[in-house]
C-alpha positions, -999 to +999 in steps of 0.1 A: -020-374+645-024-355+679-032-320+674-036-291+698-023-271+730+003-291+748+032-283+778+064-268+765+082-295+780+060-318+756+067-301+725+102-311+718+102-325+678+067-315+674+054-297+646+042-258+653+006-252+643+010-220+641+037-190+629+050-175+663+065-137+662+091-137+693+102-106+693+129-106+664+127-142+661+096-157+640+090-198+642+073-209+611+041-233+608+053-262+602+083-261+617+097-283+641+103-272+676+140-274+688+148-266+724+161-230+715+127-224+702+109-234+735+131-218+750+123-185+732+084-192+737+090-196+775+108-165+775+078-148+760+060-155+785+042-187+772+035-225+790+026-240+761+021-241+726-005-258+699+011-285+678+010-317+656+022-346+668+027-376+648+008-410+657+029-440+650+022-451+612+020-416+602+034-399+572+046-362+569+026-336+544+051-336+522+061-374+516+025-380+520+021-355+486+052-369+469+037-401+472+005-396+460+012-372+437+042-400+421+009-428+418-012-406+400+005-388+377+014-409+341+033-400+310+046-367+299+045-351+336+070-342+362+065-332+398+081-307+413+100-306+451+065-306+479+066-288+502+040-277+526+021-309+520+018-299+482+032-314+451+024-296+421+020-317+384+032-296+350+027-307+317+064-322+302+051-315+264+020-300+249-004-319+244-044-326+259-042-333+292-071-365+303-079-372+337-101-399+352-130-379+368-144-405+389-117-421+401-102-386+412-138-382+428-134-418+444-098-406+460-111-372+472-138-387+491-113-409+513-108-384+540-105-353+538-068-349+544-063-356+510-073-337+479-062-337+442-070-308+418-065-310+385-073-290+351-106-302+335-104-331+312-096-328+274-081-293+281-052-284+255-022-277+278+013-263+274+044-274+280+055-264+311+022-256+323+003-269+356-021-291+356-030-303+389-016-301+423-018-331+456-026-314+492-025-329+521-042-310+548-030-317+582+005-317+589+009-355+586-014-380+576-021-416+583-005-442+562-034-460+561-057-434+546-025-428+518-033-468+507-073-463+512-070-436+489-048-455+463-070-485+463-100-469+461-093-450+430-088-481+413-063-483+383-031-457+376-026-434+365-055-410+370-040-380+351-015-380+317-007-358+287-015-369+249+011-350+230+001-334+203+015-352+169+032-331+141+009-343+113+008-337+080-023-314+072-044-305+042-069-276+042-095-278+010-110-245+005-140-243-015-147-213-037-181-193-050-183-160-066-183-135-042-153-150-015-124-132-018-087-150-019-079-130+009-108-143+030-091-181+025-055-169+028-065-159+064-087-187+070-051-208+065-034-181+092-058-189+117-054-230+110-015-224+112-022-211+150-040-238+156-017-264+143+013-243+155+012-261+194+019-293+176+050-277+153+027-286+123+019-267+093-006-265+065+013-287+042-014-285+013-033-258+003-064-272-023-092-247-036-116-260-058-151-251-066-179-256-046-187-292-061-191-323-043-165-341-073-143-314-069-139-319-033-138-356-032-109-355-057-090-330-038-091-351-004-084-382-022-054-362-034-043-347-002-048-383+011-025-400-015+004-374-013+004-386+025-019-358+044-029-372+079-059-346+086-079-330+057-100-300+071-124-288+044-137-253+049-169-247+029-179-215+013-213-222+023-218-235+059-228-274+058-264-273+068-274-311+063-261-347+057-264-343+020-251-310+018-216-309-006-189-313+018-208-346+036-215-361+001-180-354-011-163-373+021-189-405+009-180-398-026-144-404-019-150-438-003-155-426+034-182-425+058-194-396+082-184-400+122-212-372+129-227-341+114-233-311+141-223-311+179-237-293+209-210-266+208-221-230+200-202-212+179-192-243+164-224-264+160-222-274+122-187-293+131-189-324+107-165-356+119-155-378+095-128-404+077-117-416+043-092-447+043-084-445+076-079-404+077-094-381+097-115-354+076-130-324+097-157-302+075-152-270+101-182-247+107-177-212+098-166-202+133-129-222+124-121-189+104-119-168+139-091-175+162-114-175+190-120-209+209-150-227+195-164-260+192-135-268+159-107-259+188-118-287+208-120-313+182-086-306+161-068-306+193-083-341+199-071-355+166-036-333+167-030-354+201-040-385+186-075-391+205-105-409+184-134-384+181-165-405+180-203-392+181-207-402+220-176-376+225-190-350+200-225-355+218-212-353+251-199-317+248-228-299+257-223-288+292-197-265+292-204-262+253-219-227+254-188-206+248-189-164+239-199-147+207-177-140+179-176-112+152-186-139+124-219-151+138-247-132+115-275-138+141-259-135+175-281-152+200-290-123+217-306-100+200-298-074+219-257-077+226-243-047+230-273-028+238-268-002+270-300-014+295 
């Protein structure tokens, strides 16, 4: 593509560079020049005017987007209409959105009239929200650069929605003098938020003591009358291996993914499965509503993702998130504090 000041009589069809104000009349950027328009610009006074001017092989902004934008994107998206050499990608269901990071690196770092922006990886995303948006910078790009681009990404698509799955989900509360009902009955509030993005509900509601039998029992039973997920919410935080919620997951025949993640609040997640189920032991942060590290992980499962201990261990960067009311020992001593 040519680009720059040329002769009016050399800027029929080409592409203004520029928004011109002409008196009452205003040519848009981007906009094709018609004879009446260099006409106008003449009549201002002008000889010539700065414009694009396409290079055989060369693909407009806009199809340029469309096409790229159609290549990358996978299931549960749609594109909308580009224009000005942008397509913008939404999310067609809710769901956690998973993009390919180094193949989106790979494409940006063709040339740079091509970029690709997306949301980060694993984020939870709505329907109807947007996740990423192709933009082509000049006004028209070469077709060769679109196929460079392509190729060297490497497989497609780089970006797709996991919709979230309406499972069936059992919550085992355990119990010790001193927890109130009410304290549980809002613990299960907060978990129907959480599940509600998925149209699922807290189909069983198990308290039992705070036994390592007595929990094993109850997600065996949740397990048998069909649950999908079992979250077990302790009424004392899991602080080891052995610790009762652990112990009860191997006592029911299952085995422990991983115990504790680099997520804060959220760091004594536990991550594991009995007869093929996933069983989440949440860290006392899952009783706030606020985002911590039990967010990221049930919206994982609830979308159908495997959450092994390379993807539990790999959280740390990005993984310190803000206080919350429930921490007893907030990290900084002195939150809150006027300087």
């Amino acid at each position: 593509m040519r680009f720059g000041p040329v002769p009016l009589l050399a800027a029929l069809d080409a592409v203004s560079a520029h928004s011109l104000r002409l008196g009452e009349r205003v040519i848009k950027k981007g906009a094709r020049l018609t004879a009446d328009d260099l006409a106008a610009i003449q009549a201002d006074g002008r000889n010539e005017v700065i414009v694009a001017i396409r290079d055989p092989g060369d693909i407009g902004e806009d199809e340029a987007a469309e096409r790229l934008a159609h290549a990358l994107s996978g299931p549960y998206i749609r594109r909308d209409q580009p224009t000005t050499g942008r397509n913008n990608l939404f999310a067609d269901m809710a769901g956690v959105l998973r993009v390919n990071a180094d193949a989106i690196d790979r494409l940006n770092a063709v040339d740079e009239a091509v970029t690709f922006a997306t949301l980060p990886d694993y984020r939870a995303v709505e329907r109807g929200e947007m996740i990423a948006t192709v933009k082509i910078i000049p006004f028209a790009v070469s077709g060769e650069v679109i196929e460079k681009a392509l190729s060297d990404a490497g497989a497609m698509p780089l970006i797709e929605v996991k919709p979230f799955r309406k499972l069936k989900v059992a919550a085992v509360s355990t119990l010790l003098p001193g927890l109130k009902p009410s304290v549980v009955n809002k613990t299960l509030a907060v978990l129907e938020g959480r599940l509600a993005p998925a149209e699922a509900t807290v189909d069983f509601d198990l308290r039992v003591a705070h036994d390592s039998n007595q929990v094993a029992l109850a997600i065996k039973a949740a397990i048998v009358d069909g649950a999908d997920l079992v979250v077990v919410y302790g009424a004392s935080a899991i602080t080891d291996r052995r610790d009762v919620i652990p112990a009860a997951i191997e006592l029911a025949g299952g085995r422990i993914e991983h115990f504790g993640m680099p997520v804060d609040p959220g760091n004594l997640m536990l991550v594991g499965e009995v007869d093929g189920r996933t069983v989440l032991g949440a860290p006392g942060c899952a009783r706030s509503p606020k985002e911590n590290g039990f967010d990221w992980v049930l919206q994982r499962v609830m979308a159908g993702i495997p959450v092994r201990r390379a993807d539990l261990t790999g959280l740390g960067v990005g993984g310190l998130l803000m206080e919350i009311v429930q921490r007893g020992h907030p990290r900084d001593p002195h939150a809150g504090q006027q300087d």
